[in-house]
N, C-alpha and C positions, 0 to 999 in steps of 0.2 A: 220860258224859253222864247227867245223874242230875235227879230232879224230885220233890219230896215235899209231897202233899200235905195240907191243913189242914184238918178235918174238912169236906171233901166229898163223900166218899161217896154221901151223899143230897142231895137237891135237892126238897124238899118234896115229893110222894110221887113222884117220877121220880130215875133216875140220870142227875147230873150227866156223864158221860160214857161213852160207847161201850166194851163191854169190850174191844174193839182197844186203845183208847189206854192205857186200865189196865196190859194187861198187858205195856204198852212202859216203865211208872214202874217205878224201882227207888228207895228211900228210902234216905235219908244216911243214912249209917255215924258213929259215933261220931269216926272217924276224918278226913271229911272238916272242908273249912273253907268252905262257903258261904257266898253273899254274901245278907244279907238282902234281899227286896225288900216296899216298901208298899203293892201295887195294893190297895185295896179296891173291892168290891161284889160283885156275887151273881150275874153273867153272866160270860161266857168270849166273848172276838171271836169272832165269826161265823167266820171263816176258820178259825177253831182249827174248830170242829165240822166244818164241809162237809170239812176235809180228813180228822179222824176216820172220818167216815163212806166215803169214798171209797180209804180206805187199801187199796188192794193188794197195793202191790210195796214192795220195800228203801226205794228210792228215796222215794216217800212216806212211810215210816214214819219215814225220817230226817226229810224237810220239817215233818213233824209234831212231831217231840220238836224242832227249833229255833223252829218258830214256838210250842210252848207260851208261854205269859206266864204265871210264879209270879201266883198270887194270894193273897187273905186275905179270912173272910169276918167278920161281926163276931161275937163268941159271943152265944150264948141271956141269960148268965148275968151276964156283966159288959158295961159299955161300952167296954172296951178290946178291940181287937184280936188276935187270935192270930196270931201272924206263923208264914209259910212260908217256906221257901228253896229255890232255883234252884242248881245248878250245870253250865256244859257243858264239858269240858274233853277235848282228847285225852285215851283211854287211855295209861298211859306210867307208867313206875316212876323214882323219883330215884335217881341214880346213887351211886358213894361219897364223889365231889367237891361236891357239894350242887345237883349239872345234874338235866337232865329226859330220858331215853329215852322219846320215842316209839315204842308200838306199830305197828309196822307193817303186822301181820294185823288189826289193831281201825280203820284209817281209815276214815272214811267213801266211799263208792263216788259221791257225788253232790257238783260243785266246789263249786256254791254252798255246800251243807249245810259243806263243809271251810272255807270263807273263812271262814264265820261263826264255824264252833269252835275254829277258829287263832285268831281275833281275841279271841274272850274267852279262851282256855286261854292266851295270851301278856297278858292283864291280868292274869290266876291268878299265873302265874308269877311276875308280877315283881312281886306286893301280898305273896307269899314270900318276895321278895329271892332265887329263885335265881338260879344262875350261867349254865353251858353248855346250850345244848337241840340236843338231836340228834334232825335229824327226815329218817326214812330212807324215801325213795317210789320205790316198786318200779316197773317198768317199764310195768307196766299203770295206774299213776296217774300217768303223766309231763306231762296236762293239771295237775296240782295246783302244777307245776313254778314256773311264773310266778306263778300265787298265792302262792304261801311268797315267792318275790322281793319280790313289792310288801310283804309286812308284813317286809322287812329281813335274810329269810333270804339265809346266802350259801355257796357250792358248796364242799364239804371236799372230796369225790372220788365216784369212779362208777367203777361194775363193770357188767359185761355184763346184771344186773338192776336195776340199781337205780339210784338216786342220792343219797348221804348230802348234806344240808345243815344249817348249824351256824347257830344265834344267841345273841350275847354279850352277857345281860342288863347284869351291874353297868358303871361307866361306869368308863373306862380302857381301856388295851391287853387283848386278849381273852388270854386263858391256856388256853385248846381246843389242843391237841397239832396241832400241822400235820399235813397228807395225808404218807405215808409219802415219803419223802426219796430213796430207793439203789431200782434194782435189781441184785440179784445173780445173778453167773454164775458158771457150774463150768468147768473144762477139765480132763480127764485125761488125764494123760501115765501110758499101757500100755506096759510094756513085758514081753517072752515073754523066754523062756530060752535064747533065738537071739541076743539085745542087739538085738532089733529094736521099733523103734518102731511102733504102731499111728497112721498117719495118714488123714486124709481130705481133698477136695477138693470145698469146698461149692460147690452150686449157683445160688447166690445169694451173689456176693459183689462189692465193689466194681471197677471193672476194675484199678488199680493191684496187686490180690491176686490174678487171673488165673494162674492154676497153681503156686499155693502150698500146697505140703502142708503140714500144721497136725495138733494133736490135737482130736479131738474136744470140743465146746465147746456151751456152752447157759444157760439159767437154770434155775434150780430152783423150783420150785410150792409155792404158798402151804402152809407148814404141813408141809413136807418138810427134812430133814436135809443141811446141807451133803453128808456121805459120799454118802448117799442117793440125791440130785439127779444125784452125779457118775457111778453107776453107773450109773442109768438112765440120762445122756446116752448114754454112753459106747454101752451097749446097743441104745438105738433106732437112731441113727445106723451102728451096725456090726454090733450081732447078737454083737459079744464081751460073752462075761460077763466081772466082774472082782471084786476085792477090794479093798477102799479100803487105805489103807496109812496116809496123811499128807498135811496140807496142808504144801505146803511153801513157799509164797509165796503172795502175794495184794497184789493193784490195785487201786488208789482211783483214782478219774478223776468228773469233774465233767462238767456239759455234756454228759452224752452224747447220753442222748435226751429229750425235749422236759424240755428243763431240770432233770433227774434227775440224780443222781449214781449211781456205780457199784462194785459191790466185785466182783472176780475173781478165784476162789481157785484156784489151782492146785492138782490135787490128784495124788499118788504112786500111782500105782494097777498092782495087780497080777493077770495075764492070768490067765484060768480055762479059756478056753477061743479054739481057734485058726482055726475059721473063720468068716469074714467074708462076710456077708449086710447090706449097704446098705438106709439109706432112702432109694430113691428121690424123697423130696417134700423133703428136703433135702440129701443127699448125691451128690454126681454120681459120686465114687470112692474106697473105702476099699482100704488095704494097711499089710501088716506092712512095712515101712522099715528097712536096716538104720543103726544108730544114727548111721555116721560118714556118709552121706549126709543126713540129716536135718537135719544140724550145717550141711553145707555148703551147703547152699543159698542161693542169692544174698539174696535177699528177710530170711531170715533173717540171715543174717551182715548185714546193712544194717542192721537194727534193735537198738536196742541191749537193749530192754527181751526181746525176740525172744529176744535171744542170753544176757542174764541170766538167764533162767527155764530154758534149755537148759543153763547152766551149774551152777544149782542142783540140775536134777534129777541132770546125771552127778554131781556133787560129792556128795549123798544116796547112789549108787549105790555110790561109793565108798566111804562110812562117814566122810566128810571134812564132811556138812552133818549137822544132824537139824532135823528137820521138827514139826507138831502134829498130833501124833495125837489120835483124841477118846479121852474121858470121859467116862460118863454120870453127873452130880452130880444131887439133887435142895438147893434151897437153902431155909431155913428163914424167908426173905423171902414166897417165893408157894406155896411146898409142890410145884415143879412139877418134873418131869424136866428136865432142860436136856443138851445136851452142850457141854461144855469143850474145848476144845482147848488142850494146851500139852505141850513136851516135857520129857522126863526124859533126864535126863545121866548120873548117879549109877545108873541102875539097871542089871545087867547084864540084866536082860531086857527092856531099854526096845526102841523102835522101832530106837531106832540104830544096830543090831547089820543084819549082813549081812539083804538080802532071802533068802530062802529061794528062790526061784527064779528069780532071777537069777543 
């Protein structure tokens, strides 16, 4: 929010304005693009001063810089006019797409003061012809929420602080990335040097699965590594350390939960350590299993997807499958670490060689 003004300074021997409201002007940058405006004459509304003058808090200092009115006054020198310019505009930087990020530490604290600088910072916007505008209010401005609605903004997603909202200036289909699509879960299949399986028996579970031993299972945290994810399930849930080894399958399934899709990777994981301490807030019972009960179980032999994934991992175990181990590549697209997964066939030191403790 920006206000530059045109030689006022003085006001025949008084100052035209209170040094409160002075030291609230910042003057256009070379950089910005202001919208002219015409007012002339040699006074300022009444209401601009009384609220100068009575400025105490945030709150009025904002009421203040929206009710300014750009003016102009006429010079000493010529008959023509010297023009000033006005601009109010969210703080916010352009993105690489030609959108607008709003700042989210820099909104206004006051709704009115926000309706009004959305309403001109979205005519900003789009006398630029930008694209996407991303406007993110935190949970402490969740009154701001239905204002952004009426000027066309609409919901991308929300997190425990916040709530992103997206608007799609140029006319056609919007081209804004949809809200994330999958979430993703680990399961690890432990196995000790007994051939025994690490299962549990969760606490929370549909009644049809009622006394179904299972491996440990979960999702993993934003910004956390497939491997990563699977040890610390594996961990919270039972208190075994492990060592990742291989993804050795993984599930697509759609519809899961509230219209999400799903990826579940199964991961090859190898025991570090042999005793088993429960999470109670999830887990009602963990145990080492030995392999050929595990197989048998009704529940599982029923299922087929159940009994492919148990087939997989014995066939691994045997040197008869190979799985994707990771990789840590960096790629010369975004300069960023990534991990890869994929197997090696050819190599005699690949994955696919006997587990070492099994």
């Amino acid at each position: 929010m920006e206000l530059k003004l045109c030689g006022s300074e003085i006001f025949g021997s008084r100052k035209l304005l209170p040094n409160l409201f002075l030291n609230s002007i910042h003057l256009l940058s070379d950089k910005d693009s202001p919208q002219p405006c015409t007012c002339k004459g040699k006074f300022l509304q009444a209401s601009l001063l009384i609220t100068a003058h009575n400025a105490a808090s945030s709150v009025v200092k904002e009421k203040l810089m929206v009710d300014v009115y750009s003016f102009q006054m006429n010079g000493t020198k010529d008959a023509s006019p010297t023009t000033c310019y006005s601009r109010r505009v969210l703080d916010s930087i352009d993105d690489e797409y030609g959108g607008v990020v709003v700042d989210p530490e820099r909104l206004p604290s006051n709704p009115s003061v926000f309706a009004s600088i959305l309403q001109s910072s979205l005519s900003q916007w789009k006398s630029k012809r930008k694209n996407g505008i991303w406007l993110k209010l935190p949970l402490e401005k969740a009154e701001f929420v239905p204002i952004a609605v009426k000027e066309g903004f609409q919901y991308h997603h929300a997190e425990k602080g916040y709530v992103m909202m997206t608007y799609w200036i140029p006319e056609g289909p919007c081209m804004l990335p949809e809200n994330a699509s999958h979430q993703v879960g680990v399961g690890g299949f432990v196995i000790n040097e007994r051939n025994e399986v690490l299962v549990v028996q969760e606490k929370h579970t549909a009644p049809a699965l009622a006394g179904l031993w299972k491996i440990p299972t979960g999702f993993i945290h934003e910004s956390e590594e497939i491997f990563n994810g699977a040890v610390r399930e594996v961990k919270e849930e039972t208190g075994i350390d492990t060592e990742f080894v291989e993804v050795v399958a993984f599930r697509h399934a759609h519809n899961v939960a509230f219209q999400k899709s799903d990826l579940f990777f199964v991961c090859m994981m190898r025991a570090l350590s042999n005793d088993i301490v429960i999470d109670n807030l999830e887990v009602q019972a963990a145990k080492w299993m030995p392999l050929v009960d595990f197989v048998k179980q009704p529940l599982s032999r029923g299922d087929r997807m159940f009994k492919k994934i148990i087939d997989i991992c014995i066939a691994r175990m045997g040197e008869r499958y190979c799985g994707l181990s990771v990789h840590p590549v960096v790629s010369v697209f975004d300069g960023k670490l990534s991990s890869l997964y994929y197997n090696i066939v050819d190599d005699k030191d690949s994955n696919c060689q006997t587990l070492p403790s099994i």
